[in-house]
N, C-alpha and C positions, 0 to 999 in steps of 0.2 A: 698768438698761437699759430706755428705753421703746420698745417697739415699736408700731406703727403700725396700726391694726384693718383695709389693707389688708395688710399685712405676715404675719401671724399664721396666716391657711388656708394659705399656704407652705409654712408648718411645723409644720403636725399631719397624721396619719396618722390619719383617723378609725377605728372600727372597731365591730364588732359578734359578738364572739368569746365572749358567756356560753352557756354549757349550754344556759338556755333559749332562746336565740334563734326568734326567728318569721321565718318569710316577709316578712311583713309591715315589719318590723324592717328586713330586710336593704333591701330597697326603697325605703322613708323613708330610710336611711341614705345612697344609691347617689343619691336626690332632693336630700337636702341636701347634700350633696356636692357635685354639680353646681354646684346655687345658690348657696353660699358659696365655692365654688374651693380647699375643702379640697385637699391638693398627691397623696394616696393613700387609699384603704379597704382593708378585710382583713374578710375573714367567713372562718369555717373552711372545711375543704378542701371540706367535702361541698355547700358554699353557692357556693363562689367560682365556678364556670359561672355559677350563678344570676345573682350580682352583677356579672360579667363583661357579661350581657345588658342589665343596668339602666344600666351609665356607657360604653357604647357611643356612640359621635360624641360624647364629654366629653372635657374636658384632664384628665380625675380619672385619676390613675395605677391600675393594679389589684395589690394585694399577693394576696402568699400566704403561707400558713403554714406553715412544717413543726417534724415533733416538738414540735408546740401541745396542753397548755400545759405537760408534763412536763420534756422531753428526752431521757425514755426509754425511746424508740423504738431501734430497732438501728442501728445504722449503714447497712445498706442500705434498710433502709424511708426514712430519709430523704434517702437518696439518689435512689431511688424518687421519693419523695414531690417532693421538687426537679424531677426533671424532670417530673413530672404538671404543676406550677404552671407551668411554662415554655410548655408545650406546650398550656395554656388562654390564653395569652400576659400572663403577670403582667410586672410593667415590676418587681417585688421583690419581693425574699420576706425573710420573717425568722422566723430559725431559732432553737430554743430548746438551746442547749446539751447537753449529760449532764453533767448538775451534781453525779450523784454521782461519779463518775468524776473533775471537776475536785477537790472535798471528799476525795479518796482520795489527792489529788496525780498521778494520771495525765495531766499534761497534756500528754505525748506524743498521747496518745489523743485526748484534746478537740481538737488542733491538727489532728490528722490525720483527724476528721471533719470539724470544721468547714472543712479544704480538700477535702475530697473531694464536702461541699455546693454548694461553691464553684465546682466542676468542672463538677457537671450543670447547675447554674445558669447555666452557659458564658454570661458575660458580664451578665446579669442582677445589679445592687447584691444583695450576699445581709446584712444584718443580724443579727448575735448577739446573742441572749440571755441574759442572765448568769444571772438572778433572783436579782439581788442581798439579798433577805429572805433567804435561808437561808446567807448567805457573810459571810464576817469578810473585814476590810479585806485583809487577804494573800490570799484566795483571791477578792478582786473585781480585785487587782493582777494575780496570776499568767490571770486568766479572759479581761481585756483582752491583756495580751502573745498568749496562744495564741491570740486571736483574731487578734490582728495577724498573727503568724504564719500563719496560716489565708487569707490573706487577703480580707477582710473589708471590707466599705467601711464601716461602721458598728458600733460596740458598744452594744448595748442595754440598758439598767440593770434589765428585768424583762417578764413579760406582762400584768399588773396583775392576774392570782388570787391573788397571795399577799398577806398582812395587811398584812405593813409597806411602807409607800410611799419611792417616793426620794423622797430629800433633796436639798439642795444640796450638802449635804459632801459626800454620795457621788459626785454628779457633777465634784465638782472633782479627788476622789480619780481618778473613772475618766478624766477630762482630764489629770492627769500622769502616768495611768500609758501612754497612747494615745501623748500627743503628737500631733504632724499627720501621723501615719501612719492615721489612719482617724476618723471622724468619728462622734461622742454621740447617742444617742437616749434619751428618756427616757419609762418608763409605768411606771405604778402608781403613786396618789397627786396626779399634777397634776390639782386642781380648781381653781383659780383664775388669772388674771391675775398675779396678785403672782407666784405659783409659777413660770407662764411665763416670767415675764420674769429674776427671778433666776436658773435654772436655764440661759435663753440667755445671762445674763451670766456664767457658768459655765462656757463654752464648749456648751452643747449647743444641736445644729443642728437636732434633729427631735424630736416629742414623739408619741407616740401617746395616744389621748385617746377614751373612749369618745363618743359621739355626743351623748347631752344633756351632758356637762361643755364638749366641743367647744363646743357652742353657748351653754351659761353663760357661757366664758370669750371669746368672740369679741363675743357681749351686752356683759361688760364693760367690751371695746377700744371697742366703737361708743359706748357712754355716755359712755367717759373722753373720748373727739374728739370728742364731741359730733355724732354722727349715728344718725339715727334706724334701729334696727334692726329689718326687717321678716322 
């Protein structure tokens, strides 16, 4: 699938979500944002007022995070946590799962937090995360269904802290297990063009992408159509 380098800010979610993040960081990010029509940003919770002030009078959507980057938060903290990000007025938030609780086979449990995020997020796209590095094919299966269940507008293949990166198999894996009951995001791992584009022909609809790979791979689109990228 070739996508189009205006096409491409559409569909990443930039972000700026490591440990050490700077002030500084969040700002440039919230800048180029703007300037390339990246489609969302996300800085952790303690940032996102901050970032919320920097894409003011932008089309740049504002996300939020909850239970970032573990899951393992209580169920009411992130429930909690949901309506804090609402109530800064995030246009999305996306939620990290309790992946060991999924790992345990609770997916009673996983389903019934991930709706009760869903609840305070009262209409808000809320995003799950699987963090597919620590799960085998049946428990990235069963993580999509309770999402569904949960009702979810998106399943997310990870936050990008852990080592191993999605693949394309995994996205096709988590494409049949969805179906068009909710729709693929993919982070951790996508640094290139090539990456993007196979994983959209994979069915995923949104990529989250730290802020210089965003910009690597958007460089790329502008080279390959031949336009100069400022």
């Amino acid at each position: 699938m070739r996508i189009s380098y205006k096409d491409i800010p559409k569909m990443i979610d930039v972000s700026c979500v490591r440990t050490d993040v700077t002030y500084e960081e969040i700002k440039a990010m919230a800048l180029c944002s703007i300037k390339y029509g990246f489609i969302c940003a996300f800085a952790m919770p303690c940032f996102t007022k901050m970032l919320k002030e920097y894409l003011l009078g932008s089309n740049v959507m504002l996300g939020g995070v909850v239970g970032f980057p573990s899951g393992a938060d209580t169920m009411q903290q992130k429930i909690d946590c949901a309506k804090y990000m609402k109530s800064l007025g995030c246009d999305e938030i996306d939620m990290v799962i309790n992946v060991g609780a999924l790992r345990s086979r609770d997916d009673a449990f996983v389903s019934e937090e991930i709706e009760k995020v869903v609840e305070a997020a009262d209409g808000i796209p809320v995003k799950s995360i699987l963090e597919i590095a620590y799960l085998t094919d049946d428990e990235i299966i069963r993580g999509c269904k309770a999402a569904v269940k949960g009702g979810v507008t998106f399943v997310k293949s990870g936050t990008g802290w852990a080592s191993k990166p999605t693949i394309v198999e995994t996205i096709e894996l988590m494409k049949k297990a969805v179906g068009n009951t909710a729709k693929i995001k993919a982070a951790g791992g996508v640094r290139t063009l090539n990456d993007l584009e196979a994983m959209a022909e994979a069915g995923c609809e949104r990529f989250g992408i730290s802020m210089n790979s965003a910009l690597n791979i958007l460089k790329e689109a502008y080279d390959r159509d031949g336009v100069e990228f400022k």
